[in-house]
C-alpha positions in Angstrom: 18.6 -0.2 96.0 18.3 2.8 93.8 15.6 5.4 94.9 14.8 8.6 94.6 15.3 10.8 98.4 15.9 14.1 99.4 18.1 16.3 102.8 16.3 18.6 103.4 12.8 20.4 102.4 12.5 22.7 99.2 11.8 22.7 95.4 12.0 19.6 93.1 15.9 20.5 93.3 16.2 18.5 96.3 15.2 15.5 94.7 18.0 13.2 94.5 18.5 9.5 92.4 20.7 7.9 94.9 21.5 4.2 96.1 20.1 3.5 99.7 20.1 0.4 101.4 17.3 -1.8 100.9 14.5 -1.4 103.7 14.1 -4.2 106.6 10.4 -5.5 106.8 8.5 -6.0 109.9 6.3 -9.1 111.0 3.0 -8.1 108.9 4.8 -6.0 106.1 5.7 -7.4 102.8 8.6 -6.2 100.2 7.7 -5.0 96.9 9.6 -5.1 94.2 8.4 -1.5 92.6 7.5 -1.3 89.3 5.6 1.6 89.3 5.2 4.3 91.4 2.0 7.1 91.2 2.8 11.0 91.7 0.4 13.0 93.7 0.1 16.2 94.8 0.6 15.6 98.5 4.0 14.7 97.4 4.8 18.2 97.1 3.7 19.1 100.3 6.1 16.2 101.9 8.8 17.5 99.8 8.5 21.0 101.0 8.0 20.1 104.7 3.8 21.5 104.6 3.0 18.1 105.9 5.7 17.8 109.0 3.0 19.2 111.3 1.1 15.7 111.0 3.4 13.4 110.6 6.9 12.6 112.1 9.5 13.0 108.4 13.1 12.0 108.9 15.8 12.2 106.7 17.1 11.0 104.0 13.7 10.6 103.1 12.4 9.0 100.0 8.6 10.3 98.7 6.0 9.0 97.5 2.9 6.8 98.5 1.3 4.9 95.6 2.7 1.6 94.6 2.4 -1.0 92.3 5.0 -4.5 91.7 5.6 -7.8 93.0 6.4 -9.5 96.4 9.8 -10.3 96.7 9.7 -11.5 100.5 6.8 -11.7 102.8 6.7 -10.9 106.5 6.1 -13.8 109.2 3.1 -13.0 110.0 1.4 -12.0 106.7 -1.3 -14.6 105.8 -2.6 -12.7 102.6 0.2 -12.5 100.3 3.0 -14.8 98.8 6.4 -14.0 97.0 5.4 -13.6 93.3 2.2 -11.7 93.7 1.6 -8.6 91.8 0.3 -5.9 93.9 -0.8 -2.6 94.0 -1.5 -0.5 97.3 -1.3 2.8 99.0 1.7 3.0 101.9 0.9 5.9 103.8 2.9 5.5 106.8 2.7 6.8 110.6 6.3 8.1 110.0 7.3 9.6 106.7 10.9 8.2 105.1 10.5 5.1 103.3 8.4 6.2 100.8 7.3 3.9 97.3 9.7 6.3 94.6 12.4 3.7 95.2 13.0 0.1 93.5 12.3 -1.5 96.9 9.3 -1.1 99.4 8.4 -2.2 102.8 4.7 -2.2 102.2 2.2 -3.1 105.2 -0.4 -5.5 104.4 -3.4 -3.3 105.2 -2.4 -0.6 102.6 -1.8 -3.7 99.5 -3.7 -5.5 97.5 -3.6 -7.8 94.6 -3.5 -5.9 91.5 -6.3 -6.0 88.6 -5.7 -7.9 86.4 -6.5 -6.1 83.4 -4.2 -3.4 84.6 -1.0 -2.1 83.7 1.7 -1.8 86.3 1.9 2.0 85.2 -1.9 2.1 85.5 -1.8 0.5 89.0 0.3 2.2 89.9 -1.7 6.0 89.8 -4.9 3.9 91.1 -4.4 3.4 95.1 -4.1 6.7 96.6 -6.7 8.6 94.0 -9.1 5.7 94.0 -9.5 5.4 97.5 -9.8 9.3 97.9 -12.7 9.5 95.8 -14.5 5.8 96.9 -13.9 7.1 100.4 -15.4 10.8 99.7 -18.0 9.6 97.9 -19.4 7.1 100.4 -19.4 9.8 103.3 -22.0 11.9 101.1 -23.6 9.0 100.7 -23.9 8.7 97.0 -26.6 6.3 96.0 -29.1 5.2 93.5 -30.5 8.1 91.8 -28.1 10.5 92.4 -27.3 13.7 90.5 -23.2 14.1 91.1 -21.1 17.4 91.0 -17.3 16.6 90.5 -15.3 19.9 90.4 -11.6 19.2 88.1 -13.5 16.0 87.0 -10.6 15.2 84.3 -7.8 15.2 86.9 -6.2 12.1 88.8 -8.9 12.0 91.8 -11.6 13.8 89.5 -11.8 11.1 86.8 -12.2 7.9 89.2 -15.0 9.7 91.3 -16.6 10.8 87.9 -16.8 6.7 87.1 -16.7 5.6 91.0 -19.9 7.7 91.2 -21.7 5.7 88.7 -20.7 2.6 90.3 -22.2 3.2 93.4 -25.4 4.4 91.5 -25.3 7.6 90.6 -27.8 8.7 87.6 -25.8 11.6 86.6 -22.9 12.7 86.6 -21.4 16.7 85.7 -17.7 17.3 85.4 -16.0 20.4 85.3 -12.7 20.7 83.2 -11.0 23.2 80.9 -13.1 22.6 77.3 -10.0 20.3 76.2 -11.2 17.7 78.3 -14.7 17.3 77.4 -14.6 14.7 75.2 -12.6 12.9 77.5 -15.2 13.1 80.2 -17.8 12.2 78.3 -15.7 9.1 77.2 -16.4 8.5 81.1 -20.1 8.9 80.9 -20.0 12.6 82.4 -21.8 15.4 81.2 -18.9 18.3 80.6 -19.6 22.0 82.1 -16.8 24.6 82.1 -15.5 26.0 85.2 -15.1 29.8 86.0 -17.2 32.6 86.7 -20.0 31.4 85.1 -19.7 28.1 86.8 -23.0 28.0 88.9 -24.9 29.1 86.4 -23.4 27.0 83.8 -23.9 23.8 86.2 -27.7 24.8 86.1 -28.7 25.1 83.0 -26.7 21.3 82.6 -28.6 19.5 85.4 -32.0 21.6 84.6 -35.4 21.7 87.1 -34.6 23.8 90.2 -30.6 24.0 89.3 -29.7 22.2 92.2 -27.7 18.7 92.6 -27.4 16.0 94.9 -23.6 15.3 96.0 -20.9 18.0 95.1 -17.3 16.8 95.1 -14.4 19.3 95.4 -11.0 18.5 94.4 -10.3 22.3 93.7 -11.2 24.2 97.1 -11.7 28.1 97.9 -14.8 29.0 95.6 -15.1 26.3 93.8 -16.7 25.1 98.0 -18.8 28.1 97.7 -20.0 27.1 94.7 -21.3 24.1 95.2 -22.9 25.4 98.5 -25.3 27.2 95.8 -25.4 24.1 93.5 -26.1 21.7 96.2 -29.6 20.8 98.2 -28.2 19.9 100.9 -24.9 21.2 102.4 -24.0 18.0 104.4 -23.7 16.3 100.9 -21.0 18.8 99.5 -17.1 16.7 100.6 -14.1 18.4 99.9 -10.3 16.4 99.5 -8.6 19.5 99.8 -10.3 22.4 101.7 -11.1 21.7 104.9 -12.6 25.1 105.4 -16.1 22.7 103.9 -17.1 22.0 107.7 -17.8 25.4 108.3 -20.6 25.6 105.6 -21.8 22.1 107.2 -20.2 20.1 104.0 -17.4 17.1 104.9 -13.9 16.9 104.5 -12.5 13.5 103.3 -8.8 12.3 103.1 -7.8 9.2 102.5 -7.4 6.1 104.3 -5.2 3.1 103.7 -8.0 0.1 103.6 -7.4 -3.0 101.8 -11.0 -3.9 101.7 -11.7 -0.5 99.4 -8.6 -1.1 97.6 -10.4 -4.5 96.6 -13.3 -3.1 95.8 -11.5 -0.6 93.5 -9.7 -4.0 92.1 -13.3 -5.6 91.4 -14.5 -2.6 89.2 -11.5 -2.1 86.9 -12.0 -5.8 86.3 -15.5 -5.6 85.7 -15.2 -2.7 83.4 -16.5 0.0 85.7 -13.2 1.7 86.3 -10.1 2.7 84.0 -7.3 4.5 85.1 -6.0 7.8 82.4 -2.3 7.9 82.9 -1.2 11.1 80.8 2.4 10.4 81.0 5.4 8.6 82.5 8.6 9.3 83.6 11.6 6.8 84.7 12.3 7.2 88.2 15.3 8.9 88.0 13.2 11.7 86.3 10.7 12.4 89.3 11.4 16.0 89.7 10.4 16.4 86.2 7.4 14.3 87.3 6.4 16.7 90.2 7.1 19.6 88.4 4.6 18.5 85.6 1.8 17.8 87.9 2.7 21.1 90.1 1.9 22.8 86.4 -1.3 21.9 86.6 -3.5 20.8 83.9 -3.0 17.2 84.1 -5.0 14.7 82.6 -5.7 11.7 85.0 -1.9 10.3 86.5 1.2 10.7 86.0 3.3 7.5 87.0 6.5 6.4 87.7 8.1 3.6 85.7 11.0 1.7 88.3 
């Protein structure tokens, strides 16, 4: 198969479009045939070696997590999925080599799920890995009914679905911050826009109104954009952060994601019911992925940016 794998740790330089051979799969693992593949920014910290601490990485090694095709071959002991289905899942693994920027995947069945109908492969494929990040988060703080919401980089890939995820669980409210660019956008999602910076507590007040204060703050920024929402929030324990896990120590909750079928389901059910839509602000084939990484490293990304296998 053709995939895309790297030697050694470094810059996007060590990106590679190579052939490999195609992966083996285990009793309760399926193959996917990739068809799209989402980039995130824990792929960066893979391919520079940040993430070797937790988890065993072997060479070659090919990145990526997010996944979206159709079973080729089926496992003998996997009862939920048949050759021909398409699929969509999240394939963290406990050892970190054969990743999902390749045209083949060993994919184990509680990271997969069927994919939404209504979606694209290319917008499956950004959904797993942000979407259970933010349904995850979100349900620690305990987001409910009523709820005024806080989403710090609301227009990014994690920041959009929570803005929308929010709602779904119940939230009444929900304020985004994002560059002015993407206001529009987040009201397209039902937010109400504020702009971030130095005037960013104060410009989250005068938004929500009353005492100035929300419910549930969710940070996908970190640093002061945590101390921020310790002043924004009524009650610390319902501030989560997805990148800083510093949050404890002001008595907020750090979330990271888990590989669950049963949420990736439930993240299937809402972009069919018409809760949930997935922004995908560009693509790039997959022998392009270090122009891929070095986009989102940039910054300013809108929603996803995919892989197309």
């Amino acid at each position: 198969m053709k995939a895309i794998a790297q030697n050694e740790f470094g810059d996007v330089d060590v990106l590679e479009y190579r052939e490999l051979p195609d992966p083996p799969i285990s009793f309760d693992q399926v193959l996917v045939e990739v068809r799209a593949a989402g980039v995130n920014p824990v792929d960066r910290l893979v391919r520079q070696g940040l993430a070797a601490g937790a988890l065993p990485h072997h060479f070659p090694l090919v990145p990526g997590w997010d996944v979206a095709g159709v079973v080729r071959a089926v496992g003998s002991a996997v009862d939920g999925f048949a050759v021909g289905d398409e699929v969509f899942g999240y394939q963290r693994k406990d050892h970190v080599q054969h990743g999902t920027y390749a045209e083949l995947v060993a994919a184990h069945e509680r990271g997969l799920a069927h994919k939404p109908e209504s979606l694209s492969f290319v917008e499956a494929g950004g959904l797993a890995l942000a979407g259970l990040t933010a349904v995850q988060a979100l349900r620690k703080v305990r987001v409910s009914a009523g709820d005024t919401v806080l989403v710090h980089a609301a227009a990014g890939g994690v920041g959009h679905l929570a803005v929308q995820i929010a709602q779904a669980l119940g939230a009444a409210r929900v304020v985004g911050t994002a560059s002015p660019r993407n206001h529009d956008f987040l009201r397209s999602l039902g937010a109400e826009p504020v702009a971030y910076g130095d005037a960013l507590v104060d410009n989250v007040a005068e938004a929500v109104g009353g005492d100035g204060r929300v419910d549930v703050s969710f940070d996908c920024v970190g640093g002061p954009a945590v101390e921020d929402s310790v002043a924004l929030t009524r009650e610390p324990g319902r501030i989560v952060s997805i990148v800083d896990a510093n949050v404890a120590a002001l008595g907020g909750v750090y979330a990271y994601a888990k590989p669950v079928a049963e949420d990736l389901r439930w993240l299937a059910g809402q972009v069919d019911a018409g809760a949930l839509r997935v922004e995908v602000q560009r693509t790039f084939p997959l022998e392009r992925a270090a122009d891929a990484q070095r986009l989102l490293e940039g910054g300013h990304v809108r929603g996803k940016v995919v892989l197309t296998v």
